[in-house]
VOROSE-616813 format. One record per atom (N, C-alpha, C): x, y, z. Coordinates in pm, whole numbers, padded with zeros to 5 digits, always signed. Each point is the difference from the previous one (the first is absolute). Layout:
! VOROSE-616813
XYZ...
END
This chain:
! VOROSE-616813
+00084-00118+00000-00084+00118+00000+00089+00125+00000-00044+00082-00093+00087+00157+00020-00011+00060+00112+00070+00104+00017+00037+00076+00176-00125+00081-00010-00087+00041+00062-00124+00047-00039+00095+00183+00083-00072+00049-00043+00040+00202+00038-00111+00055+00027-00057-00036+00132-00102+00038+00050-00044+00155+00039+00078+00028+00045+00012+00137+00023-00011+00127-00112+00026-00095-00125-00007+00052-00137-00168-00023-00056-00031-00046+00035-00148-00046-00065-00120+00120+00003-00073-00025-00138-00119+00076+00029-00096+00009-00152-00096+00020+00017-00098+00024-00088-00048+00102-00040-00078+00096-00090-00054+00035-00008-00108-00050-00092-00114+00005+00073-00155-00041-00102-00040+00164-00058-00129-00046-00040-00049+00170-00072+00008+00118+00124-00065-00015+00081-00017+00062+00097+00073-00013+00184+00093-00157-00042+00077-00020+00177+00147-00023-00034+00021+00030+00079+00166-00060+00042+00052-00081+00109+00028-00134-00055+00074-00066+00087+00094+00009+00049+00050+00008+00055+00119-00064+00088+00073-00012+00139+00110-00047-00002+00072-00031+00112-00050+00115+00117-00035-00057+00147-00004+00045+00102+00129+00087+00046-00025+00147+00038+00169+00093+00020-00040+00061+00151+00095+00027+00063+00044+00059+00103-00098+00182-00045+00052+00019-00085-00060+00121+00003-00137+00020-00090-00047-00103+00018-00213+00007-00038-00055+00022+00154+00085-00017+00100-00090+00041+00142-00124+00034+00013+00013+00156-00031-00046+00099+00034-00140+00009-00132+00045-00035-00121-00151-00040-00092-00069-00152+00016+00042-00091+00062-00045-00107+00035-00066-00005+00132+00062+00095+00102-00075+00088+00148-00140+00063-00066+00018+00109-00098-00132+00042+00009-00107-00052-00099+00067-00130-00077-00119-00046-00090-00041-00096+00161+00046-00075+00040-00070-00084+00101-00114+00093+00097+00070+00176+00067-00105+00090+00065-00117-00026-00075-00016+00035-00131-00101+00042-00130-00100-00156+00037+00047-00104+00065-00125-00095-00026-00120+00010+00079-00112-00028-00070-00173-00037+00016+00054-00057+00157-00149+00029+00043-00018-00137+00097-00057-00085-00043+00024-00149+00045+00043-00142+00000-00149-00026-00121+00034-00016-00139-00104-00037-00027-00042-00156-00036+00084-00108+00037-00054-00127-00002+00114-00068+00058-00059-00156+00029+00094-00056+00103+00177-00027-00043-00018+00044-00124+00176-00035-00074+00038+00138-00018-00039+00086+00080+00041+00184-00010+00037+00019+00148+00108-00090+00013-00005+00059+00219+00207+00003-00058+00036-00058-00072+00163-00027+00001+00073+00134+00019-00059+00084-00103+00099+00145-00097-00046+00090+00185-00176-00035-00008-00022+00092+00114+00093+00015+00119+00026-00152+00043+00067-00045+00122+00140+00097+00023+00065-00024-00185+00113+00057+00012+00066+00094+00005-00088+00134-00030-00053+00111+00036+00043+00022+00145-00044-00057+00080-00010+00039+00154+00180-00031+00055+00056-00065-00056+00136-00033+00034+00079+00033-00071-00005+00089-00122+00103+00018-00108+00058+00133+00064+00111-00037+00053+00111+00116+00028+00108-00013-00112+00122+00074+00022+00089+00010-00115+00080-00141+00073+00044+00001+00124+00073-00141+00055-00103-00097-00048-00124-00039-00022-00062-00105-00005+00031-00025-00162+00041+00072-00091-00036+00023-00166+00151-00053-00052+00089+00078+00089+00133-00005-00015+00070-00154+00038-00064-00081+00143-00009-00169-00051-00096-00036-00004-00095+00022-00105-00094-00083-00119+00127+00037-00128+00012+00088-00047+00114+00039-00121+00079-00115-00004+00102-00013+00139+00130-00068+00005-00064-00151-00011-00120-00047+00052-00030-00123+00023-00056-00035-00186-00068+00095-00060-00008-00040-00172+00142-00035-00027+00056+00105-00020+00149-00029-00046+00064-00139+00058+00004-00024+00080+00031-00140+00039-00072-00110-00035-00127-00042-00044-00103-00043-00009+00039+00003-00198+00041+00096-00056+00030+00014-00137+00119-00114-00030+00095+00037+00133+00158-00039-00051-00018-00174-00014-00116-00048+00129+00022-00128-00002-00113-00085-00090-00079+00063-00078-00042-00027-00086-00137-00069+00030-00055+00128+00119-00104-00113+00119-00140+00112-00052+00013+00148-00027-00127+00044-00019+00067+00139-00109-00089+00070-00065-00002+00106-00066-00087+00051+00034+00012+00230+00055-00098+00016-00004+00016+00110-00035-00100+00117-00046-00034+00051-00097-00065+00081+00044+00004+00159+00006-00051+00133+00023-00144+00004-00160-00085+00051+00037-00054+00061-00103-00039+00197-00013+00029+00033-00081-00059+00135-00001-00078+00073-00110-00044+00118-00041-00086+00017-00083+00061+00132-00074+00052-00054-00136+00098+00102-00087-00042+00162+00004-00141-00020+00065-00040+00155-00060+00023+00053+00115+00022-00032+00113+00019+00107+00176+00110-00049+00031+00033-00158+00005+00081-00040+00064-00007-00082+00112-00121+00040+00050-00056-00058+00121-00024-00155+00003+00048-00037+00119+00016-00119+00047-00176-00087+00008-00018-00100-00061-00120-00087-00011-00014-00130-00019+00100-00100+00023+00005-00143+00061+00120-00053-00025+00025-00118+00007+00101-00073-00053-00006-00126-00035+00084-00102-00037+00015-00123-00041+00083-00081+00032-00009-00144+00034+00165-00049+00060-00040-00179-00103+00120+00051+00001+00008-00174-00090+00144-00082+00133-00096-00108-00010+00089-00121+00095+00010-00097-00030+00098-00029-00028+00083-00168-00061-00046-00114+00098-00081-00063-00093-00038-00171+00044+00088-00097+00015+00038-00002-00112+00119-00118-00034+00091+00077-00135+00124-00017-00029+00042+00025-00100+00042-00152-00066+00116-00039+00001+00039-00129-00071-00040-00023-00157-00070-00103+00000-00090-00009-00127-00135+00020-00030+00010+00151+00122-00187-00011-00026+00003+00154-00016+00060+00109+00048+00010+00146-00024-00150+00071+00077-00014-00016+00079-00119-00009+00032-00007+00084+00158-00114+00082-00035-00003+00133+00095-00146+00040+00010-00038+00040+00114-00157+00070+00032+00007+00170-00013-00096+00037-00029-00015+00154-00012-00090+00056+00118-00023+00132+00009-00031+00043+00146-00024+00117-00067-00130+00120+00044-00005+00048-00037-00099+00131+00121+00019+00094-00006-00092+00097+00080-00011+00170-00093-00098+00017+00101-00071+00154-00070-00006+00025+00126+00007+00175-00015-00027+00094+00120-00164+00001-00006-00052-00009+00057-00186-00020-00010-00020+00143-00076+00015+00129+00003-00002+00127-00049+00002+00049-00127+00072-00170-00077+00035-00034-00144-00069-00113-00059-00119-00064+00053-00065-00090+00016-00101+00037-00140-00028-00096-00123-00130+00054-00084+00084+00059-00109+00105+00039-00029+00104+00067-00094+00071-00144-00112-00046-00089+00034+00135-00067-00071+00088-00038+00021+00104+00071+00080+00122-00014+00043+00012-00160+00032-00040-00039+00078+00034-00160+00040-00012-00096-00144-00036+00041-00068+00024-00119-00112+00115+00073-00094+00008+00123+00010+00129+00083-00083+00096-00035+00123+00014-00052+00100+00156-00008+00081+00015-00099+00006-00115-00137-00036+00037-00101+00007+00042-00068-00142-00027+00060-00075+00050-00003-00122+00165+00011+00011+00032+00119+00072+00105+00044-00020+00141-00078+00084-00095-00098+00163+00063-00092+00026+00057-00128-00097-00130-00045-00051+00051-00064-00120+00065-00030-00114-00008+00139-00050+00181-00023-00080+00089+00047+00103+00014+00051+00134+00146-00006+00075+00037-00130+00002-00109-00063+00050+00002-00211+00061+00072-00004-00095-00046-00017-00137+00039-00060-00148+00170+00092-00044-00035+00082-00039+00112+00061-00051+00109+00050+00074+00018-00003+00131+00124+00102+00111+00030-00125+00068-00080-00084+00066+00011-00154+00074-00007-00090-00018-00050+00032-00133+00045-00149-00048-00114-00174+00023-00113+00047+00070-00065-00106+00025-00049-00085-00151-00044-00097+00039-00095-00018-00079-00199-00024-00003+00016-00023+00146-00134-00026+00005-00083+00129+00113-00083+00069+00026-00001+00085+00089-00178-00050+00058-00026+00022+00135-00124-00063+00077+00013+00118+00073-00203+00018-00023-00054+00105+00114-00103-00130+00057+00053+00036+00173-00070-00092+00079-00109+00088+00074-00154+00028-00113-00075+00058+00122-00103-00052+00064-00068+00079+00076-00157-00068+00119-00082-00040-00103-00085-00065+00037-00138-00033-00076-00115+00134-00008+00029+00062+00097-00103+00117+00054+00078+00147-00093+00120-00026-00014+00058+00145-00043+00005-00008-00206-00111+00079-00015-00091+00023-00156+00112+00062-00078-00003+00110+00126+00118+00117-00090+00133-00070-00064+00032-00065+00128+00149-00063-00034-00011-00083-00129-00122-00075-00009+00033-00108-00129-00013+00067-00113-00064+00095+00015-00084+00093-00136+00176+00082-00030+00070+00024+00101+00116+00040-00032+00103-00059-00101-00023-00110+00078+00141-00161-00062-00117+00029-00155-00104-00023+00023-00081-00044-00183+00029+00114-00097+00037+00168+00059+00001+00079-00099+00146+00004-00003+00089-00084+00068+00169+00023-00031-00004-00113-00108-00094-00107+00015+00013-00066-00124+00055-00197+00062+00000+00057+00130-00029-00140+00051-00121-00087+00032+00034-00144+00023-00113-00036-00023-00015-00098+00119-00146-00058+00005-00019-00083+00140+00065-00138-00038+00089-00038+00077+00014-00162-00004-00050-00084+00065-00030+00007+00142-00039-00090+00139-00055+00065+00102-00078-00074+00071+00031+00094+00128+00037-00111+00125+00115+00003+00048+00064-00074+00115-00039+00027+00120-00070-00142+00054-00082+00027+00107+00116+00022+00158-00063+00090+00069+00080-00028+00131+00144+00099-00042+00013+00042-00105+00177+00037-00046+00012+00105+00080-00053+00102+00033+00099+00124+00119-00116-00020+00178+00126+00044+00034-00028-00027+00164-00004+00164+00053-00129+00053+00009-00032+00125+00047-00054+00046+00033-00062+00101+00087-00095+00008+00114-00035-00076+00019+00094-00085+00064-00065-00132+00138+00002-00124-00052-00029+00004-00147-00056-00154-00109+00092+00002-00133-00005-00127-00029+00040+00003-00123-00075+00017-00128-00008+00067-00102-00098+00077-00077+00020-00085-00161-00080+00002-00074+00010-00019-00172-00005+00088+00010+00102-00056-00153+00040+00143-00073-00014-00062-00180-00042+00112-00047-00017-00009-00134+00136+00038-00072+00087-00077-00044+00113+00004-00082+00006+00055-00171+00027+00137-00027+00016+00027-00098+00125-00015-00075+00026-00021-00132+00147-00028-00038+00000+00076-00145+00166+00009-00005+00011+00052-00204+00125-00052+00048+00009-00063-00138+00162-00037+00018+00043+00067-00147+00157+00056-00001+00077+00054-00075-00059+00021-00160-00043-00176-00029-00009+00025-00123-00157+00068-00022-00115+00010+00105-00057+00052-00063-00036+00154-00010+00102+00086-00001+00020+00112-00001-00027+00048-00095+00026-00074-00141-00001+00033-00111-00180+00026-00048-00089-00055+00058-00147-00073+00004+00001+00189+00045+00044+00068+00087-00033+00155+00061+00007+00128-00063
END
């Protein structure tokens, strides 16, 4: 596998820009999190939560802990912003399953609720998807979501992924272990987008 240059990475779609998490987005990543709604459904409590604890020491090791997390080839994650202000409005993290002979990685994806109804989540998850493919090299990429969360799948379906399974019992969270509906695109069908 090539040396991946994480720190180098980024996208731009029509309207977002990806990339690498920096030391100095603080202070626009501080006030897109102020800017959020209150809690509007049970998968809208995370960004809120983090809000209440985001100091510059708390940001400064989350930063150092990506970067480490990059080097060992364990997660990618991914600032999003919006070309026309600048302003900070979700992000994306891609995390390595297995590499070997399978190239194979899950995608992750969030919105500031404030940006909710725009698009954006299927334009950033798009934009995860050629990082997976083209900067890391995977080959296969999986969104593992709830049965209950609409938005999320309607997301994975307008990036152009599709349903494969849903694995019963697969995440262990609030209290139980949950199905999850498994979306997938693998490399080659990019071309199909």
């Amino acid at each position: 596998m090539q040396s991946i240059d994480y720190m180098n990475i980024s996208r731009e779609t029509q309207r977002l820009i990806i990339r690498t998490t920096m030391e100095e987005d603080f202070e626009i990543i501080r006030d897109g999190l102020k800017r959020q709604k209150a809690k509007q459904n049970k998968y809208d409590d995370e960004e809120l939560e983090l809000a209440d604890v985001f100091t510059e020491d708390f940001y400064k090791r989350t930063v150092d802990t990506l970067i480490q997390h990059a080097k060992s080839d364990k997660a990618y994650e991914f600032r999003v912003f919006k070309k026309s202000d600048g302003s900070y409005i979700g992000g994306v993290i891609i995390k390595t399953i297995l590499r070997r002979n399978f190239q194979w990685a899950e995608v992750g994806y969030w919105l500031l609720n404030q940006h909710w109804g725009n698009g954006y989540g299927s334009e950033m998850a798009k934009g995860a998807i050629d990082i997976a493919f083209n900067e890391l090299c995977f080959h296969r990429l999986e969104a593992h979501i709830n049965l209950d969360n609409v938005a999320s799948q309607k997301t994975a379906e307008r990036a152009g992924m599709k349903l494969e399974c849903i694995r019963k019992g697969f995440i262990f969270e609030s209290d139980t272990w949950t199905d999850n509906m498994i979306y997938v695109i693998n490399n080659a069908d990019l071309s199909a987008l």
